[in-house]
KOLTOR-695653 format. One record per residue: residue in three letters; x, y, z of N, C-alpha, C in turn. Coordinates in pm, whole numbers, padded with zeros to 5 digits, always signed. Layout:
<recs>
ALAXYZXYZXYZ
...
</recs>
This chain:
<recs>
UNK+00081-00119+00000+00000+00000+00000+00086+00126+00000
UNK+00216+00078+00022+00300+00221-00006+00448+00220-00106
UNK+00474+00355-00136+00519+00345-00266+00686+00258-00267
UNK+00707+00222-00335+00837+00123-00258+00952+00204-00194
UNK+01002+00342-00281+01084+00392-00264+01071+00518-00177
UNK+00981+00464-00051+00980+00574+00063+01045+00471+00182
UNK+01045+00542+00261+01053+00542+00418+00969+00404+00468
UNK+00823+00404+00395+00693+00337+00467+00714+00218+00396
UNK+00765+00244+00250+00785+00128+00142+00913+00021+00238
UNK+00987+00073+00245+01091-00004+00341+01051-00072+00434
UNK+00980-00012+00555+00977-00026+00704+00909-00179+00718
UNK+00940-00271+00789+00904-00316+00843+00856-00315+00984
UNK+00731-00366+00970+00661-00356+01139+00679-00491+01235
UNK+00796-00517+01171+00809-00633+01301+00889-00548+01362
UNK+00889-00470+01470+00961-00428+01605+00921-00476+01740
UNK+00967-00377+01842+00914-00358+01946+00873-00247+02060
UNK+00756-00202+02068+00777-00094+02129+00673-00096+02249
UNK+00694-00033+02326+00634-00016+02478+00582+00112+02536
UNK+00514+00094+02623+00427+00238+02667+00547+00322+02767
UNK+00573+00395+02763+00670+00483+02877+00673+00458+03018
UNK+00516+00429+03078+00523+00372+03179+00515+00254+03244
UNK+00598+00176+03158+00600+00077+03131+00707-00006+03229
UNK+00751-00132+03293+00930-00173+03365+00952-00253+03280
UNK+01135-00277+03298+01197-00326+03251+01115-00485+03224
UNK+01057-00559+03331+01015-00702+03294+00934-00683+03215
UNK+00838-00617+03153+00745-00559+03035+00842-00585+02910
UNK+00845-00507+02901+00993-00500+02810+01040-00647+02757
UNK+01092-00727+02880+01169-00864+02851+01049-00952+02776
UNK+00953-00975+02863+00826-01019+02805+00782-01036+02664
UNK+00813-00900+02632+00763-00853+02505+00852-00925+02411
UNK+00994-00883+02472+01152-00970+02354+01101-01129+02371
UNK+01087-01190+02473+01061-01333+02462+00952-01388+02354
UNK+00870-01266+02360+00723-01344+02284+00784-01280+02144
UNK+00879-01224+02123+00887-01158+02012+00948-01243+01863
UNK+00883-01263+01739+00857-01418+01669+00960-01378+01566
UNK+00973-01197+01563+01041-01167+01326+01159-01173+01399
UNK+01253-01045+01313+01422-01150+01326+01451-01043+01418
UNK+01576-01066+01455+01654-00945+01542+01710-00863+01520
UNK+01685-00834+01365+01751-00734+01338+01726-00569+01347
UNK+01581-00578+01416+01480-00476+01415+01501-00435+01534
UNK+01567-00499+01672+01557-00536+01800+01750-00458+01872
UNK+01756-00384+01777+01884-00276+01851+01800-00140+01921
UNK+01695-00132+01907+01629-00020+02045+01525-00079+02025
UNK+01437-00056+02158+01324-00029+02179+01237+00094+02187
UNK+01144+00094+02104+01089+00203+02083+00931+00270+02230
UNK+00976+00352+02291+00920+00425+02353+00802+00482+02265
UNK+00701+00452+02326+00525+00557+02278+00453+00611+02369
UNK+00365+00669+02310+00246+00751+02455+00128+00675+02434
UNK+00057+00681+02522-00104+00591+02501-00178+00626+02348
UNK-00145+00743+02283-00182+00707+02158-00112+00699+02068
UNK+00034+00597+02080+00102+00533+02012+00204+00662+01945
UNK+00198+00758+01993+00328+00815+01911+00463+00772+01996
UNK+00571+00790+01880+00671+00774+01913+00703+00864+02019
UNK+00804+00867+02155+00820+00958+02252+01000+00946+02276
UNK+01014+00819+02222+01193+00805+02276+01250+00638+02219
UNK+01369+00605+02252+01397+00480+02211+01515+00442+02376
UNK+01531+00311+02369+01580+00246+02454+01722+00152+02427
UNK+01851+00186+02430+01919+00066+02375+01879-00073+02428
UNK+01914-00180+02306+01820-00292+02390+01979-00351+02515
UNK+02106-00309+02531+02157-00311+02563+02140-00245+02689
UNK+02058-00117+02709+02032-00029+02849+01944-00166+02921
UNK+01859-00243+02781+01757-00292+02862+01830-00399+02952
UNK+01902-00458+02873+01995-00600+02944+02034-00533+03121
UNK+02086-00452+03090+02177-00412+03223+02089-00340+03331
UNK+01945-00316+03336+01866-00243+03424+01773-00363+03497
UNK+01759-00308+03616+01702-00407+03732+01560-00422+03679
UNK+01498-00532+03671+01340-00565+03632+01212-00463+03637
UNK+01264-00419+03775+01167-00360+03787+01185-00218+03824
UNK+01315-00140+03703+01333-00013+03661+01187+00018+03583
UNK+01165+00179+03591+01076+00213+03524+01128+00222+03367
UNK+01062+00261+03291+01105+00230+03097+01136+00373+03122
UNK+01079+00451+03165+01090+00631+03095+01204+00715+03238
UNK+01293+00602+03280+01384+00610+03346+01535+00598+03260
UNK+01490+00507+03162+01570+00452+03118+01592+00488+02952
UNK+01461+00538+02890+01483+00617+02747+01546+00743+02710
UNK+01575+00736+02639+01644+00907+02574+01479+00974+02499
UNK+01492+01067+02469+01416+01120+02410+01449+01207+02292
UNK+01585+01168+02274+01683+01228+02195+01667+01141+02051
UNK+01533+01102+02013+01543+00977+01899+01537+01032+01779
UNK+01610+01012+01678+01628+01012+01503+01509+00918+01423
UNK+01387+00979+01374+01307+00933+01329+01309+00956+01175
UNK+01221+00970+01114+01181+00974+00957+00999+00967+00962
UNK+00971+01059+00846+00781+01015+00816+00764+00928+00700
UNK+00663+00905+00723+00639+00808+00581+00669+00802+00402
UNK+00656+00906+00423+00725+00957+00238+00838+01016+00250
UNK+00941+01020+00306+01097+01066+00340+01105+00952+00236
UNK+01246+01001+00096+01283+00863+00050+01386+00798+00023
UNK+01425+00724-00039+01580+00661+00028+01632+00722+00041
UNK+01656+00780-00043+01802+00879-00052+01819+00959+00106
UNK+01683+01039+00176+01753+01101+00262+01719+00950+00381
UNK+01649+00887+00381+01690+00812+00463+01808+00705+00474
UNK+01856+00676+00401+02023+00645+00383+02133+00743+00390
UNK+02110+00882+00394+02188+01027+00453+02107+00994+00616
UNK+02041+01012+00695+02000+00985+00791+02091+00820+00906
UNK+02070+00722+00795+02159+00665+00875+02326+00664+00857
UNK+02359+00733+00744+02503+00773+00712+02539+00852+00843
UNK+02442+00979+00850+02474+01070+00961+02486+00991+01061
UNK+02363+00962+01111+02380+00904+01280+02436+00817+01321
UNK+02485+00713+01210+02531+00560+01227+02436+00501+01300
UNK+02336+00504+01198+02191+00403+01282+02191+00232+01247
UNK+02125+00154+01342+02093+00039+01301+01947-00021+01318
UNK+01867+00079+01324+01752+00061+01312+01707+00275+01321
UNK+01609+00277+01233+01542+00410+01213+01385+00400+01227
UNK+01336+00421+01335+01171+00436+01326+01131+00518+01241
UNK+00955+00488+01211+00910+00548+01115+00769+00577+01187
UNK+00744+00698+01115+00624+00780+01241+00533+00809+01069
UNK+00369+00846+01118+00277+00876+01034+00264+01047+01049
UNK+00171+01076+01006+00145+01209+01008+00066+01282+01155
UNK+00070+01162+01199+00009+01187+01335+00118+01131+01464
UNK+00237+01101+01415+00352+01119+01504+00297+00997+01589
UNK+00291+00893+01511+00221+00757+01559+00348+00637+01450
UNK+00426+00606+01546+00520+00478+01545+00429+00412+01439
UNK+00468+00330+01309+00425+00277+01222+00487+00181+01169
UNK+00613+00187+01177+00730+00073+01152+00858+00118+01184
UNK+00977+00052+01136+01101+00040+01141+01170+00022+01007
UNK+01296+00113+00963+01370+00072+00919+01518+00017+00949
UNK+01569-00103+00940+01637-00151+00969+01799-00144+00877
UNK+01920-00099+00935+02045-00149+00817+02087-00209+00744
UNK+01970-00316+00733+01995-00394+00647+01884-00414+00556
UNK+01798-00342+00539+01720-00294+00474+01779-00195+00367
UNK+01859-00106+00497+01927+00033+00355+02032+00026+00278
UNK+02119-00132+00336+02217-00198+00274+02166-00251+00137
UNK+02058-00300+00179+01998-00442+00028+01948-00281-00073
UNK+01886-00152-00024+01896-00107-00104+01985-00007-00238
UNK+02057+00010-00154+02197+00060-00199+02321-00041-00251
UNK+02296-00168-00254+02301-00288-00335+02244-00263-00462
UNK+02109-00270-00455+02046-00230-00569+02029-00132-00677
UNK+02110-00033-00570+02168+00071-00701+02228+00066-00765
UNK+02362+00012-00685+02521-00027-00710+02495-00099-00815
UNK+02431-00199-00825+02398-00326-00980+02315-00249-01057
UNK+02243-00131-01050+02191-00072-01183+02263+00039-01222
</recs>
């Protein structure tokens, strides 16, 4: 339903993301039951009750914090996003800049919608390289 060569065309929605007031065993829960690959799974994405994006979590902060830390203790709010029609090009300048390995993707209503992953912007910049 979206055009290939955006932001939304990319993203996959296998992530993970959690409510702010949320603890760390929430969190683990969520990684255990969690089924797509891991490559989506270098932050956790922070939201508000109506699902916008608010912050991200290294999933590395998550390893090292006591169970029953609060989540919005533990997020930045400092997060590098993209909207849905952003298209490769600046979202591959986006993770050039930041050295990202995963880039959320927000709607027009600043509502978490998917993920783009590095290896997503790898296979596409592959695909240039051969045309």
């Amino acid at each position: 339903e979206y055009e290939e060569n955006t932001a939304a065309g990319r993203m996959t929605t296998d992530y993970v993301s959690v409510v702010e007031n949320a603890h760390v065993y929430d969190v683990i829960s969520l990684l255990r039951r969690h089924e797509g690959g891991l490559e989506s799974l270098s932050a956790i994405y922070t939201i508000n009750e109506e699902g916008q994006l608010t912050g991200f979590i290294p999933l590395a902060a998550i390893a090292m914090a006591y169970p029953d830390a609060k989540v919005n203790t533990l997020m930045s709010r400092d997060v590098v996003f993209c909207d849905e029609e952003m298209t490769d090009s600046e979202v591959a300048e986006l993770f050039d800049k930041y050295n990202l390995l995963t880039l959320p993707v927000i709607d027009e209503r600043e509502r978490l919608t998917g993920v783009i992953t590095a290896d997503d912007v790898i296979m596409m910049l592959r695909r240039r390289v051969k045309n």
